[in-house]
C-alpha positions in Angstrom: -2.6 -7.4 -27.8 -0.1 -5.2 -25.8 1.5 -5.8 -22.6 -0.2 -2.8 -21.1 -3.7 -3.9 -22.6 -2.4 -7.4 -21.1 -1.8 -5.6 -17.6 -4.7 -3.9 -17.7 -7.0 -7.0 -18.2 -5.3 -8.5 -15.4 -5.7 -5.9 -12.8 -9.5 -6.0 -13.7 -9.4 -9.8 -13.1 -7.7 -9.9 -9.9 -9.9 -7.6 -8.6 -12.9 -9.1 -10.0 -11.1 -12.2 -8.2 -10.6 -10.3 -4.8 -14.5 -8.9 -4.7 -15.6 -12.4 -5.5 -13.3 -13.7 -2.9 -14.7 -10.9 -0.6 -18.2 -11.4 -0.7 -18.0 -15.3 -0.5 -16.3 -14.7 2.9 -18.9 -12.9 4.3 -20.6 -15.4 5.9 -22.7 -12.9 8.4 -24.0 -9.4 8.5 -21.7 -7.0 9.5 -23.3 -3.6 9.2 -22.3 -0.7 6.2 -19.7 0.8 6.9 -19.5 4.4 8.9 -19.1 7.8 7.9 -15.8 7.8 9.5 -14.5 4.7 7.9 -15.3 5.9 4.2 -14.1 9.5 4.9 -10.9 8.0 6.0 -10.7 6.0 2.6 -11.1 9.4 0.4 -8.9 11.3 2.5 -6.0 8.8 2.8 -6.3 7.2 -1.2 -6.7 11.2 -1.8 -3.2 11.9 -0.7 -1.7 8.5 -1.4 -1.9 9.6 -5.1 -0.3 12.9 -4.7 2.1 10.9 -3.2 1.9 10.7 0.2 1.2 7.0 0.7 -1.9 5.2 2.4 -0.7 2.6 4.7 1.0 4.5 6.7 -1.6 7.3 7.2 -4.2 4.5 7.8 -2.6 2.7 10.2 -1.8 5.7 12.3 -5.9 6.5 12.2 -6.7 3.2 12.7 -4.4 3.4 16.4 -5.8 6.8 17.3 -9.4 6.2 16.5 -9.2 2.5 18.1 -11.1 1.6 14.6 -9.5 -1.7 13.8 -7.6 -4.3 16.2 -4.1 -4.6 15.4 -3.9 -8.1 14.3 -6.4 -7.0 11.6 -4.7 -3.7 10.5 -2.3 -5.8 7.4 -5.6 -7.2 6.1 -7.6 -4.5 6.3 -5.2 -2.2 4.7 -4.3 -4.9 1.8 -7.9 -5.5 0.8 -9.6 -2.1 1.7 -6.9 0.0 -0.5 -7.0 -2.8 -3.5 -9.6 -0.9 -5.8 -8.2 1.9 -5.0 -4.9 1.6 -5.9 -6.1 -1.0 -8.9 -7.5 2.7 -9.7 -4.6 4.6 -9.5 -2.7 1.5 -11.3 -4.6 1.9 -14.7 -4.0 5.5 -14.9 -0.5 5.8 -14.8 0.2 2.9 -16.7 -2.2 4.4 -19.4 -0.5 8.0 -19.2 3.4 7.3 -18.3 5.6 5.6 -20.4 7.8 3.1 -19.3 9.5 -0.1 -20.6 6.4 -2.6 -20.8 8.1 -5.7 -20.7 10.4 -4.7 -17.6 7.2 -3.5 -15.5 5.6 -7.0 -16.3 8.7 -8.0 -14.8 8.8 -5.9 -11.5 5.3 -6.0 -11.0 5.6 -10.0 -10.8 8.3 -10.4 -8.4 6.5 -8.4 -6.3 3.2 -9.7 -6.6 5.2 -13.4 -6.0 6.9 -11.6 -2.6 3.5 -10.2 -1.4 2.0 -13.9 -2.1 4.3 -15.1 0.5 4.6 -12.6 2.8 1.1 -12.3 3.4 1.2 -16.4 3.9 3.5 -15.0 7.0 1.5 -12.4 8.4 -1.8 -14.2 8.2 -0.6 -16.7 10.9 1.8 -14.8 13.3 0.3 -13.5 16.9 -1.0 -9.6 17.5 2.5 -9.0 19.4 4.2 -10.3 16.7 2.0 -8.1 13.8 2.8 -5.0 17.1 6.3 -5.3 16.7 5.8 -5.9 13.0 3.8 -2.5 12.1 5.7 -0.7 14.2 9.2 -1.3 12.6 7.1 -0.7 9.4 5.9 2.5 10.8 9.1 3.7 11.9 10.8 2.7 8.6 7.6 4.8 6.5 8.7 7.9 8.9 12.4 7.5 7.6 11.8 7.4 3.9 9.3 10.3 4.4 11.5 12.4 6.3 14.6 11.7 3.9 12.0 12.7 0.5 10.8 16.0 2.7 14.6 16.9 3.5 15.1 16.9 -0.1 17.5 13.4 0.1 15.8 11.6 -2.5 18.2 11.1 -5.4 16.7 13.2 -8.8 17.0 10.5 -10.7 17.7 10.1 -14.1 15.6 10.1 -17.3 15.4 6.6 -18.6 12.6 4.8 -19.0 14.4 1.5 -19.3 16.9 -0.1 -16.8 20.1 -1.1 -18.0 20.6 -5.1 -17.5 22.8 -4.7 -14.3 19.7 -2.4 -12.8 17.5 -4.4 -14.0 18.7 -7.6 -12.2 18.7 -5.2 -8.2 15.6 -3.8 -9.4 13.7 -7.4 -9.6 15.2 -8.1 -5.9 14.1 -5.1 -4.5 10.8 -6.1 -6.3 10.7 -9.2 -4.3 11.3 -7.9 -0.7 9.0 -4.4 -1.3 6.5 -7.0 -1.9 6.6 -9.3 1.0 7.6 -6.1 3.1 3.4 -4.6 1.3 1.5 -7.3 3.7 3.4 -5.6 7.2 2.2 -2.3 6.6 5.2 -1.0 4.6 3.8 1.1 1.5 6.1 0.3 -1.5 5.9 4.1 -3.6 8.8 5.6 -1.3 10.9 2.9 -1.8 10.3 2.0 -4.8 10.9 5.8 -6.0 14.8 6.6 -4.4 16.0 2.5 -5.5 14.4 3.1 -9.0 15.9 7.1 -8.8 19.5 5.9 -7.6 19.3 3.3 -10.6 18.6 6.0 -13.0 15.0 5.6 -13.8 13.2 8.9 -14.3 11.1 9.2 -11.1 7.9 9.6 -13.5 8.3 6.2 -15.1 9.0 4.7 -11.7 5.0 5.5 -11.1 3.2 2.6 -13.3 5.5 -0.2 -11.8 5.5 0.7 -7.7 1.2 1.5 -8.3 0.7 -1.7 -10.8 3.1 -3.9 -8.2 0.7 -2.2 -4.9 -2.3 -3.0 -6.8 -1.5 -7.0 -7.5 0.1 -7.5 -4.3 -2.6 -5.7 -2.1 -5.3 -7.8 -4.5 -3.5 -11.2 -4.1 -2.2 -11.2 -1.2 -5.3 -9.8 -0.4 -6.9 -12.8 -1.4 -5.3 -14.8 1.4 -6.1 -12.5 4.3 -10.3 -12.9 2.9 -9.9 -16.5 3.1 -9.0 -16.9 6.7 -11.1 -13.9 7.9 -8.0 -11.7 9.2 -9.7 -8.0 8.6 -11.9 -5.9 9.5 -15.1 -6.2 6.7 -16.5 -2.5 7.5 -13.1 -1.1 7.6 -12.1 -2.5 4.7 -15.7 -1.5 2.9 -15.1 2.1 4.1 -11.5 2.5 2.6 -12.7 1.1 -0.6 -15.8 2.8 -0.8 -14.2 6.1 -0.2 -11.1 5.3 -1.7 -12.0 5.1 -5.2 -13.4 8.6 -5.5 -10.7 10.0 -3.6 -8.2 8.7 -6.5 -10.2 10.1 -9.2 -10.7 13.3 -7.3 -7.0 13.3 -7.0 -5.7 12.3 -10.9 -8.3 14.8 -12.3 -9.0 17.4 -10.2 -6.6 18.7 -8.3 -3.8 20.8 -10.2 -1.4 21.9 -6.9 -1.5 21.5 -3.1 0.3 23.0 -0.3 1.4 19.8 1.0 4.4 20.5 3.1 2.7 21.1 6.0 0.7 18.6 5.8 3.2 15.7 5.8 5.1 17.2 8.5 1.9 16.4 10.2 1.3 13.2 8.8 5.4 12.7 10.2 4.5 13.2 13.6 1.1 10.8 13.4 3.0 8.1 12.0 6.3 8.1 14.8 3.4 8.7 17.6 1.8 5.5 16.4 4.8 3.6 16.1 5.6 4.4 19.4 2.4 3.5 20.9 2.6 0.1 18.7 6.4 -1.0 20.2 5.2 0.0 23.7 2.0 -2.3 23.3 4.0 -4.8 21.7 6.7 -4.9 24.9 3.8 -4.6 27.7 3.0 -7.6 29.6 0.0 -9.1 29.7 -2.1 -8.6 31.9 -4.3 -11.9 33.2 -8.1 -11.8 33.4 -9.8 -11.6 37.2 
């Protein structure tokens, strides 16, 4: 058996694992989730596949449509984008070829630096997620700002990292991972380190999707087990997420998607904004 087959398997079984998890923490009724909560799935796991990212774009609706409290919003992202990015994980590690052996390797020190970031954010306050998210936010509107002005290195065309590489690459694995469970989406980062390293962008793909999918299922895992998300939230994203990948891998050839993330730009500092300035307020006692 291969290491992809290998890979493969396992992203099935952790999120078997994470579904099982899932519905065994669903002690009560909580309702299907809404037309708006599944549309939101499709459209943001739509363009997170063209490359766009989710978390980001979710968060940012999640503050403007009041949909989720903010101590929920890391757990709700993590577990309602799992299956769809588990999704997304199995076809470009089918279709692009990269070193196997190394994406084991990348996709475990990120999975072990979700495990234990999501340990973190599982336990810390709302002001402390607030400030959290919107460092996260404000750090997503850099990296997509620098790949729109045409910053992000080219990259090279290897499919292998040189030893050297390979040793920053497995840091950067680590911290992208524990950085997955704050909100911070790990394909933009993942894409200029991997670029400036050499990597052809393409191959860089199967690891930063495989390493999203494990993290957001494991660490995932931890969030369901002390009830920190939103159940129809996360049910929406997942339910709509999962056609909106397939839609986007199959269908869709070319998209005029400039525009569009200078939109998505403006969203994502808004909500930021509105996230640092809730973080700094001061409370307010009952009467």
């Amino acid at each position: 058996m291969s290491i992809v087959q290998i890979l493969l398997g396992v992203l099935v079984g952790s999120g078997l694992l994470l579904m099982v998890m899932w519905w065994r923490g669903t002690t009560r009724a909580v309702g299907a989730p809404g037309i708006l909560q599944i549309t939101l799935g499709f459209v943001t796991n739509f363009f997170d596949t063209l490359g766009i990212g989710s978390f980001a774009t979710t968060t940012a609706a999640f503050r403007l449509m009041g949909i989720v409290p903010d101590e929920l919003i890391p757990g709700t992202l993590l577990i309602g984008h799992a299956l769809p990015v588990i999704a997304q994980a199995m076809i470009f590690i089918t279709v692009v070829d990269v070193n196997p052996a190394q994406m084991a390797a990348l996709i475990a020190c990120c999975v072990t630096g979700g495990w234990i970031g999501a340990g973190v954010v599982a336990s810390v306050s709302r002001r402390t997620i607030r400030f959290a998210m919107a460092g996260a936010l404000t750090a997503a509107a850099v990296l997509m700002l620098t790949g729109m002005l045409g910053l992000i290195p080219g990259g090279g065309s290897a499919t292998t990292f040189p030893p050297a590489a390979f040793v920053v690459a497995v840091v950067i694995s680590l911290v992208l991972g524990a950085l997955l469970t704050v909100g911070i989406g790990n394909y933009a980062p993942s894409l200029i380190i991997f670029s400036l390293l050499g990597m052809d962008p393409r191959a860089a793909f199967p690891i930063m999707m495989g390493s999203g999918a494990f993290v957001a299922t494991i660490a995932g895992v931890r969030f369901v087990t002390r009830g920190r998300f939103d159940r129809r939230a996360a049910a929406g994203l997942t339910l709509g997420g999962i056609p909106g990948v397939l839609v986007a891998a199959w269908v869709v050839q070319s998209l005029p998607l400039d525009d569009l993330r200078w939109l998505v730009l403006v969203v994502v500092l808004y909500s930021a904004v509105s996230l640092a300035r809730a973080a700094t307020a001061r409370a307010v006692p009952n009467i």
